[in-house]
N, C-alpha and C positions, 0 to 999 in steps of 0.2 A: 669780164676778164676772159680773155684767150686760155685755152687749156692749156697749160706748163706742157714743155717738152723737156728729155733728160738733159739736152744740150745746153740751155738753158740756165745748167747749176755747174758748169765750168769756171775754171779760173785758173790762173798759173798759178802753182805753191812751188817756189824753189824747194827741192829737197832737204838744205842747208837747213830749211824754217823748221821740219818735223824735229821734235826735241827728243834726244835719246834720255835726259837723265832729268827728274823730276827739279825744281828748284829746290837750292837748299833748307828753306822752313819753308815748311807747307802756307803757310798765311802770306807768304813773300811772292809770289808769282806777281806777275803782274796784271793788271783786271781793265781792260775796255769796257765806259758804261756808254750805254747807248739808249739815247734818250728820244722811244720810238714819233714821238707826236711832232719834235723841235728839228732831228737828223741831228742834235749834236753829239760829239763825242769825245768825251773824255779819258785822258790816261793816268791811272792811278795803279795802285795796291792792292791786292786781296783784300790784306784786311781793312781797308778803307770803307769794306762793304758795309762796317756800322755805321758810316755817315748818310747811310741809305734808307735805313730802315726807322719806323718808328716802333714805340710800343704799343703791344696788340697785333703786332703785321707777325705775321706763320709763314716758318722757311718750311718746304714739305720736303724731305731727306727719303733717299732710297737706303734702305738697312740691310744689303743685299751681301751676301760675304762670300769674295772668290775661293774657290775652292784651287787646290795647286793639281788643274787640269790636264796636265801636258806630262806625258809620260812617255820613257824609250822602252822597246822591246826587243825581243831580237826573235825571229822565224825560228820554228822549231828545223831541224836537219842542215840549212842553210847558213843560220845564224845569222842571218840578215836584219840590220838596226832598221828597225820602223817606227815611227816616230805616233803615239796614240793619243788621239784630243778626247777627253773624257768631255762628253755633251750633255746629255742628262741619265739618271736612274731610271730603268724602265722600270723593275720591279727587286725588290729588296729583298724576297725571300732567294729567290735563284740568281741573284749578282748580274740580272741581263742590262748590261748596258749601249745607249747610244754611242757611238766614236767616231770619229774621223781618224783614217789611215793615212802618212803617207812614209813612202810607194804606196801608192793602193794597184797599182796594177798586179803585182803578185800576192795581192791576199786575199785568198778564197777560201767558200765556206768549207768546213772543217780546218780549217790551219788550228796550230797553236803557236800562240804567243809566250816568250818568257819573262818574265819582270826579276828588276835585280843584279846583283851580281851571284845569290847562291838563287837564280834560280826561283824563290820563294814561292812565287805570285806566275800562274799560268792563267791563260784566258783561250777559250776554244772560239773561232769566228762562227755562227750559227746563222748568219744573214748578210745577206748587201741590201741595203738603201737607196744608196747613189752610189755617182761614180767613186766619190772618195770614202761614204759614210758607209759604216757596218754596226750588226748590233753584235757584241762579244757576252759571253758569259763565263765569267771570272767561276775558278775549279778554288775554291779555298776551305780548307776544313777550320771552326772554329768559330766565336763570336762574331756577330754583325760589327759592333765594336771595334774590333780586333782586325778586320779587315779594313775598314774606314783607316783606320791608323796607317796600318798597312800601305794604302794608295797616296794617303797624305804623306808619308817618307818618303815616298818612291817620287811620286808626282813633283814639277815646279809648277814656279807662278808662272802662271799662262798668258806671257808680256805679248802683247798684240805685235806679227811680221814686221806692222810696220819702222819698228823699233830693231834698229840694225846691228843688233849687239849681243853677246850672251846674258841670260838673267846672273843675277848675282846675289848674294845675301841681302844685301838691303830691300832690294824688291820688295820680298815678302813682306813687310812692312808698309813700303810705299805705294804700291801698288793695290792698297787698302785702306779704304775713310776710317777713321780714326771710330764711327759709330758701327762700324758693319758687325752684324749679328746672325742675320738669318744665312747661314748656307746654300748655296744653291749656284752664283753666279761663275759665268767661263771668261767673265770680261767685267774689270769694277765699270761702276758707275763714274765716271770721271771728274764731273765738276766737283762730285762731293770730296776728292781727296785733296782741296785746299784746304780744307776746314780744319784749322790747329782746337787744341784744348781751349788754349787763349781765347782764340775768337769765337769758340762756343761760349763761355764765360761773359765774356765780354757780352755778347749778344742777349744772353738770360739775362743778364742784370739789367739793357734798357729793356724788357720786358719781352722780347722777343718771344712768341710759342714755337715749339716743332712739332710735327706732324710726320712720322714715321709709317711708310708704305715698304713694300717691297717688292722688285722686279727683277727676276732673275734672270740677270742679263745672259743670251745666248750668243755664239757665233752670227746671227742674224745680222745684228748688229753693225757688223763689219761688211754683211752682204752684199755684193756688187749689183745696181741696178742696171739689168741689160737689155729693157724696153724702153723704147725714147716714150710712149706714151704712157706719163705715171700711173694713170686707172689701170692698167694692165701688170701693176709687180706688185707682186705676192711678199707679206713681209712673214717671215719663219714666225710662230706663236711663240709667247714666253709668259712664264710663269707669274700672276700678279697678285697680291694679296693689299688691299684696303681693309682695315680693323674699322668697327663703329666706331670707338678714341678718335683714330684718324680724322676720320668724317666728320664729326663732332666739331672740333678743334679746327679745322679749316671750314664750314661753314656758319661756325661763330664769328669767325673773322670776317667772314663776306657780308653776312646778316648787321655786323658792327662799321662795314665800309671801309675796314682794314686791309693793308693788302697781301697778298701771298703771292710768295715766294717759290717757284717750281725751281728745285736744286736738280739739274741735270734734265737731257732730254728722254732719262729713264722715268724719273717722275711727272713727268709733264706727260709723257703717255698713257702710264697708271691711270693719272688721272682722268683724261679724257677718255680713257674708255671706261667712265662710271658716274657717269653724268644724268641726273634726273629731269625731270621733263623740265622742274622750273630752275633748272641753271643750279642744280647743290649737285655735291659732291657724296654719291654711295657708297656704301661699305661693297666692296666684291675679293671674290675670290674664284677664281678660274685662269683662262689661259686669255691672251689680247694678242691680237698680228694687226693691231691698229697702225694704218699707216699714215703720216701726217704731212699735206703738202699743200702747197699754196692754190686755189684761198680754202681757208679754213677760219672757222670762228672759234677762237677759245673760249670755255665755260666759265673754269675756273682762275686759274692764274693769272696774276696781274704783272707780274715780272720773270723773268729764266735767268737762270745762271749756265753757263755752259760754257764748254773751251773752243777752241777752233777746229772745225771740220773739215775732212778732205773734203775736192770737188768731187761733184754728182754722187754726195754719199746721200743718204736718206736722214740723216742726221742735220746734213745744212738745209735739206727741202724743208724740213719741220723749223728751222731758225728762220728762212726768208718766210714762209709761212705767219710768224709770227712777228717778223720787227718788219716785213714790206720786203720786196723783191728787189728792187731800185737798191735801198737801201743797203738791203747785205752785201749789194756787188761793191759800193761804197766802203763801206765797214771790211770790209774782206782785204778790199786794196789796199786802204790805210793799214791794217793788220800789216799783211805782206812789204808795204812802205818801212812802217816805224819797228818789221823783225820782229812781231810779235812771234813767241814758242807755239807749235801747232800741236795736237795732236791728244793723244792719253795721257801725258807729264809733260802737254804744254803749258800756255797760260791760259787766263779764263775772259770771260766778257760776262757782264751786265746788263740787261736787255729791261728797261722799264718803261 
């Protein structure tokens, strides 16, 4: 096979098709399976996805929990509204954290920033990054605690641009799987926020297992790839945690000839960056900028859940990657044909 070029993972998405507002019950989206070995493709239900699975097959879930990233501030003297992407904690004792600014063209190091309307929450800029990224260190007297709270008032949900709307109260809710635990992420995991109570229920009782990882999803994510030749892009590192349970529990299933389930192309990353010489799956914990693109051989999973992707993200490289090249251009067009919802609160597909 010819080396992939970015050109390559184009495609027309009418803007119409990006979904601004999640479906009304999460298990209702609508779900394309795609049945990689036949090219057929079927349109169903979310929750139709019990008619897929047997007992003993393992959904692997990211438990990753958005943090309400996206904070205003306003310049000290100026009072200029600056819009701050909270990115990750660099260190907890001195509040230094990663951001993204924007204007970033007028904020330089020593500014201060204000949070609030009284003011409450200051932040001194101590660094630049990049062009847009700084690292700030938040001035707060009082509990670690007590700050956390603090940024979570102030902060919203961190609804990806692509979404051309104001966030609203419901967000907060939908814009989070109903299993998210670990804190950490700037971006949910997407495929997982179909998953109603129901169809977890549902799922336990044909015997279904999970298998809980966690990747905390970064701006990276969304990263625009700007080398036409893929070996050449760099993907941002993000945070991953595999527990022994985890690993357990998914290569019982493989060692049983059962199959598993990658919920999202957060977990299907996890995984393959933890993969043992003879094809099992390792417990880890460190940092992955694993990037996934065709050909590649999957380890562990035998089927993806995932929603639609924009063109030439890194997101559809890792789907054509995984259901055939030919094929997603296929599966993409039918999508775009039959109006499928695209996006973070679009709808999902089935990939086995």
């Amino acid at each position: 096979m010819n080396k992939m070029k970015l050109s390559q993972f184009n495609f027309n998405l009418p803007e119409e098709l990006i979904a601004n507002y999640p479906s009304e019950n999460r298990d209702e989206c609508r779900l394309m399976v795609i049945h990689r070995e036949t090219g057929k493709i079927e349109h169903k239900l979310f929750k139709d996805l019990i008619d897929y699975v047997d007992e003993g097959d393992v959904m692997i879930m990211n438990n990753t929990k958005v943090f309400p990233a996206r904070m205003y501030g306003n310049k000290e003297k100026t009072g200029a509204k600056i819009e701050v992407f909270l990115l990750r904690e660099l260190n907890r004792e001195s509040l230094l954290w990663d951001v993204l600014v924007d204007p970033a063209r007028k904020i330089r190091i020593g500014n201060k920033l204000y949070f609030g309307d009284d003011e409450s929450l200051v932040a001194e800029v101590i660094d630049n990054t990049t062009s847009r990224g700084r690292t700030l260190r938040f001035l707060f007297d009082g509990p670690y605690e007590e700050f956390k709270k603090k940024i979570t008032e102030l902060g919203e949900t961190p609804l990806p641009k692509y979404i051309k709307r104001d966030v609203e109260d419901s967000d907060e809710e939908r814009y989070q799987t109903i299993y998210a635990k670990e804190e950490g992420a700037v971006a949910a995991p997407t495929a997982g926020l179909h998953f109603s109570r129901q169809l977890m229920k549902r799922l336990e009782l044909k015997g279904v297992d999970f298998a809980e990882v966690t990747l905390h999803v970064g701006l990276g994510t969304f990263r625009p790839v700007e080398v036409e030749d893929l070996t050449k892009h760099k993907m941002d590192s993000e945070q991953a945690i595999i527990t022994q349970k985890a690993a357990d529990v998914v290569n019982n299933a493989k060692r049983n000839k059962n199959k598993v389930f990658a919920v999202g192309t957060t977990s299907m990353r996890s995984i393959e960056s933890s993969v043992s010489t003879d094809g099992l799956l390792k417990p880890f914990d460190g940092w992955t900028n694993k990037f996934i693109f065709p050909p590649y051989d999957f380890s562990i999973a035998d089927a993806l859940i995932t929603n639609f992707h924009t063109p030439l993200s890194t997101l559809l490289m890792m789907i054509s990657a995984f259901m055939g090249h030919e094929l997603m251009h296929e599966v993409y067009a039918e999508a775009v044909k039959e109006k499928y919802r695209f996006y973070s609160y679009g709808d999902a597909m089935l990939i086995i």
